[in-house]
C-alpha positions in Angstrom: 24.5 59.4 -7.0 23.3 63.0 -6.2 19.0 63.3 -6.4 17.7 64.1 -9.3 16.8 67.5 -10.6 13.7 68.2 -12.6 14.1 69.2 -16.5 14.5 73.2 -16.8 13.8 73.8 -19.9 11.7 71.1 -21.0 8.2 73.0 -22.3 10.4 76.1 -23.6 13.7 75.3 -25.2 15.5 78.6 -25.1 17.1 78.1 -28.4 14.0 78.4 -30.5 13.9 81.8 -29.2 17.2 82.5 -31.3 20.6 83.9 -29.8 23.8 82.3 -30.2 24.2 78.7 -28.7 26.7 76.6 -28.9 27.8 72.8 -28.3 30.9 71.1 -27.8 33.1 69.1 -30.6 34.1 65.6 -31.6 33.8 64.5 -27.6 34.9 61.3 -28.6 38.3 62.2 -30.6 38.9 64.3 -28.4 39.1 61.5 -25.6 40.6 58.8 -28.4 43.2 60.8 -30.3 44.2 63.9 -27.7 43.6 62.4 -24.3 44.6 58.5 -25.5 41.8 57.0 -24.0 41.2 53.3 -25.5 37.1 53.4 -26.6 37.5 51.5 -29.6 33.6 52.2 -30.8 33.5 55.9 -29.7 32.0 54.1 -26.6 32.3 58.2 -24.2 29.5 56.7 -22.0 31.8 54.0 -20.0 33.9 56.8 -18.4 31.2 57.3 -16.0 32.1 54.3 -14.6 34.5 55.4 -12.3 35.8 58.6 -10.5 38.7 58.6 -13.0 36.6 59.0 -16.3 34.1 61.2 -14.6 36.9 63.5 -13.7 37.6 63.7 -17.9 34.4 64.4 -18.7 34.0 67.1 -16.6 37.4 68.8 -17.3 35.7 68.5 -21.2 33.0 70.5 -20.7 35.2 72.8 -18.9 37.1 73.5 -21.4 34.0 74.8 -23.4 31.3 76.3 -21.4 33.0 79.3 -20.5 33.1 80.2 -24.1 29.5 80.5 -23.7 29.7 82.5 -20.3 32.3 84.7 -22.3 30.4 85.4 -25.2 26.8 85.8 -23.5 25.9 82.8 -25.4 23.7 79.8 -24.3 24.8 76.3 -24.7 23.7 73.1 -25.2 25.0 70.0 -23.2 24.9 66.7 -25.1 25.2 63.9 -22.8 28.2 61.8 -23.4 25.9 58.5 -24.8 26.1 58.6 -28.2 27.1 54.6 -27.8 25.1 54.2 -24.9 21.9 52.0 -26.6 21.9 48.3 -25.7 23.6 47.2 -29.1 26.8 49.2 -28.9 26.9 48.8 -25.0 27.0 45.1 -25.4 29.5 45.4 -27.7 31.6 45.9 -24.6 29.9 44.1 -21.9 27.8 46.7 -20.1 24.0 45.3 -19.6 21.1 46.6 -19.5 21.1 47.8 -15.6 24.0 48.9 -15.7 23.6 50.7 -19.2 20.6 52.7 -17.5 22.5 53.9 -14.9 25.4 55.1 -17.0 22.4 57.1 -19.1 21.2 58.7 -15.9 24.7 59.1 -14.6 25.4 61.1 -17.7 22.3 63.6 -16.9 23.2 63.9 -13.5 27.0 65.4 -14.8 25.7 67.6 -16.7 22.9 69.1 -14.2 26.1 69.5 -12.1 27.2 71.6 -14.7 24.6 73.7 -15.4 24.5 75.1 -11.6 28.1 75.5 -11.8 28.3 77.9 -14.9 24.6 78.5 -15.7 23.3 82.6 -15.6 20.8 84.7 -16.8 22.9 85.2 -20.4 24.0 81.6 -20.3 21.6 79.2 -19.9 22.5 75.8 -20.3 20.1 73.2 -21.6 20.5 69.6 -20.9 20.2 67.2 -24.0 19.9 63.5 -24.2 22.4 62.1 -26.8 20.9 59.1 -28.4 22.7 57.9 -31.3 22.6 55.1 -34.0 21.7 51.5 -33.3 24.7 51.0 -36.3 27.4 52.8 -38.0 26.8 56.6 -38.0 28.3 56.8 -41.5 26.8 53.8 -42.8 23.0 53.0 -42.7 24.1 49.5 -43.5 20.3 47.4 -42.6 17.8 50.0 -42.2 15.2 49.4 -39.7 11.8 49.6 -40.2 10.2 52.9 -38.4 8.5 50.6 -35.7 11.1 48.6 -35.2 13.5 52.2 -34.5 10.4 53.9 -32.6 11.1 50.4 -30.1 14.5 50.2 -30.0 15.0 53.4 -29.2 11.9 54.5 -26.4 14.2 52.7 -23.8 16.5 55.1 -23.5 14.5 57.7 -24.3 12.4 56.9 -21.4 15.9 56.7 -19.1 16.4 60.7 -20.0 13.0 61.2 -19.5 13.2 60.2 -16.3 16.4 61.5 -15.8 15.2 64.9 -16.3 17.1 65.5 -19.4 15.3 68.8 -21.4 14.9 67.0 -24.8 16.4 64.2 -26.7 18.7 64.5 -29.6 19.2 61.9 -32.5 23.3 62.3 -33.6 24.5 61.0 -36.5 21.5 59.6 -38.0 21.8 58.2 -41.9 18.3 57.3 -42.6 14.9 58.4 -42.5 13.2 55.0 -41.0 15.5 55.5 -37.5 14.8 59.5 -37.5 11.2 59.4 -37.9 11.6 55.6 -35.1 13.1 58.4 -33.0 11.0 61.1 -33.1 7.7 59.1 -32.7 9.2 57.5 -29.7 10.1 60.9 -28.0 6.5 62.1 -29.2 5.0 59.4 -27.1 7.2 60.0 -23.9 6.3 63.5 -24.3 10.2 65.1 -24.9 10.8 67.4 -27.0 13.2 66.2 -29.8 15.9 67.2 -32.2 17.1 64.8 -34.9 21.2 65.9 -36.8 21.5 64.1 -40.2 25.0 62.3 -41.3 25.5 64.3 -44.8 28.0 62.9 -47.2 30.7 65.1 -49.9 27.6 65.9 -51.9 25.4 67.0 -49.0 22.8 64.2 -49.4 22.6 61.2 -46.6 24.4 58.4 -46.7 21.4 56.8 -47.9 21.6 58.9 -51.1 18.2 61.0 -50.3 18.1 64.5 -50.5 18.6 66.6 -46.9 15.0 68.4 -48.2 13.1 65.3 -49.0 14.2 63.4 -45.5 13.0 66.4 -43.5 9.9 66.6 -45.3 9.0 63.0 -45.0 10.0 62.8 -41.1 7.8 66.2 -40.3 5.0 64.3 -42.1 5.2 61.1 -40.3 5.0 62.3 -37.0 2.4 63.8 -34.9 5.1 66.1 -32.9 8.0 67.0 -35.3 11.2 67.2 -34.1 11.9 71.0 -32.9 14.5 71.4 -35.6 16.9 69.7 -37.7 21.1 69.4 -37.4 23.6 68.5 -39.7 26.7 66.7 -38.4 29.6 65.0 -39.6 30.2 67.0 -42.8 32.5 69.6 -43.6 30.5 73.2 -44.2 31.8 72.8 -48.4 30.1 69.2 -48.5 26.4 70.6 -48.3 26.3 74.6 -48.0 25.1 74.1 -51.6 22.3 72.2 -51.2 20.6 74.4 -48.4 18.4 76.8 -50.4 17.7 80.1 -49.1 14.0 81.1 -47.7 13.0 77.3 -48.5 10.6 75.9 -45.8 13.0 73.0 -45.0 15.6 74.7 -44.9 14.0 76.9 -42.1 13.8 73.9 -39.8 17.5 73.9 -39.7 19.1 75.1 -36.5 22.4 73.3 -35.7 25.7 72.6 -37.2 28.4 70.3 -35.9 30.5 70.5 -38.9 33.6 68.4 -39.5 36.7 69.9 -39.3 38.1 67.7 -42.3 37.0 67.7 -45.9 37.9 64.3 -46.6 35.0 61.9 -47.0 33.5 59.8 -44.4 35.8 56.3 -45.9 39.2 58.5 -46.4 38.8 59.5 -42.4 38.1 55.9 -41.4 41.2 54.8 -43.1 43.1 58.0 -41.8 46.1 56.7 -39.5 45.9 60.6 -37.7 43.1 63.1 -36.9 42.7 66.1 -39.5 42.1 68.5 -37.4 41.6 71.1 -41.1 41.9 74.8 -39.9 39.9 76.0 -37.1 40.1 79.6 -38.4 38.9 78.9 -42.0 35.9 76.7 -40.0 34.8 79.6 -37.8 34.5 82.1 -41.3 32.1 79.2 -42.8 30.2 79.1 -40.2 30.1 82.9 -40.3 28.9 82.8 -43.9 26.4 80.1 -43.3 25.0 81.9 -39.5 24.7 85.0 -42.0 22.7 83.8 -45.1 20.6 81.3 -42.5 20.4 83.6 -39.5 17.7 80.6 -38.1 21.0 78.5 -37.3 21.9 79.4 -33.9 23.3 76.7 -32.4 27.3 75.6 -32.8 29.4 73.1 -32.5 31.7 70.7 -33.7 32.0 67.1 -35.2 34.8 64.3 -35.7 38.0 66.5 -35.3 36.7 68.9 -34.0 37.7 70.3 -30.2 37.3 73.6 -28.6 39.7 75.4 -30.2 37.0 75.1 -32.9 35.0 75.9 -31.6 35.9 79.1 -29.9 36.9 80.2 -33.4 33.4 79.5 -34.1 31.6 81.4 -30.9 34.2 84.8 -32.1 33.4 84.3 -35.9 29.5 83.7 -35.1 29.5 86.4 -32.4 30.6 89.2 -34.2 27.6 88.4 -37.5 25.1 87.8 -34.8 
């Protein structure tokens, strides 16, 4: 494993000082249902394993960086460990010391990355991907917020030492793991960002309001998150419950839409991937960049690939 590099952009996160970034899509349909790679729980992380899966993950990122290098854009590397916590890795009989090494491993590929493709217009900031300890559509038992803030310091800790730049919570359905998260990344001293599971009426899967669970997260802990996400929704499942020049609304900056309006239960029981139409995506993000001009960074969800999201990066580019 190549030496460690220390964290760029850890005390100033380029993003908050606006510009257009963008993110990669559904990483792991991509790898499942267009590369035919057998992760039967989403589980990206294990292809770092071996030379082989390596080799895949970096011809992903390929494929999408240079969007950002082409439009002047910055760009946001999520580590490929969304299933990389101790629950899902035992699932498929990683253990812990190997599980912390597939976390660093994950840093280290996309460090390589950024000094491949990173330049004064572009700068590429390296995020640790932690996701949920269940389902990411289903909050099924919710943790206590100490029992989340636990579970989830390990790996924080890992991309801490890693040198990851901050730590982002995907796919997260309730407010107990969120505000677990973000208190566990205030006390390692990361920055954070936290991306909310929205269902067809824009609400969690929990049922609570996107305003109320930003609200109560920001007030539970002593370093907020930077910003908020929303993920794993289509853009007409919740651009009618963001409300214009509200506060919580202003601590949205991502999107990493779905490309599918079917509900979270229709796409599980889906045989094939709805891709939807990465055109008509790219205008909806338009419309939402332009009446929420704070939302600046981009990218896609569950069906999602590049071809998204270059439609995005032109669409977005030209209203920036």
């Amino acid at each position: 494993m190549p030496p460690m590099q220390k964290p760029k952009y850890r005390h100033a996160l380029p993003q908050l000082a606006g510009g257009l970034f963008l993110t990669d899509g559904g990483l792991e349909t991509t790898l499942i249902f267009h590369e035919g790679w057998d992760l039967p729980h989403g589980e990206a992380f294990v292809l770092l394993k071996d030379a082989r899966g390596k080799a895949a993950l970096r011809a992903y990122f390929d494929r999408y960086v240079p969007m950002a290098v082409e439009a002047g854009a910055g760009f946001v590397l999520e580590s490929p460990t969304w299933r990389a916590n101790p629950d899902w890795a035992a699932k498929v009989g990683v253990d812990r010391e190997t599980l912390a090494a597939l976390n660093t491993e994950a840093i280290v590929l996309l460090m390589e990355i950024r000094s491949a493709y990173e330049a004064p217009a572009t700068p590429l900031v390296v995020s640790g991907c932690v996701g949920p300890r269940g389902d990411g559509y289903d909050p099924g038992h919710l943790m206590s917020v100490a029992a989340a803030q636990d579970y989830h310091a390990w790996q924080i800790g890992v991309f801490r030492e890693a040198g990851a730049d901050f730590v982002s919570a995907i796919t997260m359905t309730n407010v107990n793991e969120a505000t677990g998260f973000a208190r566990a990344a205030a006390a390692a001293d990361m920055p954070s960002v936290v991306s909310f599971t929205l269902e067809t009426d824009g609400r969690l899967p929990t049922g609570q309001a996107l305003s109320e669970a930003i609200a109560e997260v920001d007030g539970a802990v002593s370093r907020p998150p930077a910003y908020y996400m929303i993920n794993c929704a289509h853009p007409t499942h919740f651009d009618h419950a963001l409300e214009p020049g509200a506060a919580w609304t202003m601590r949205l900056r991502g999107l990493r839409a779905n490309s599918s309006k079917r509900s979270h239960q229709e796409l599980d029981n889906a045989p094939e991937l709805d891709v939807g139409n990465p055109v008509e995506l790219g205008t909806q993000y338009r419309d939402l960049v332009q009446r929420f001009p704070q939302i600046n960074v981009l990218g896609g969800c569950c069906g999602t690939d590049h071809r998204h999201v270059n439609c995005i990066a032109s669409a977005c580019r030209m209203a920036a």
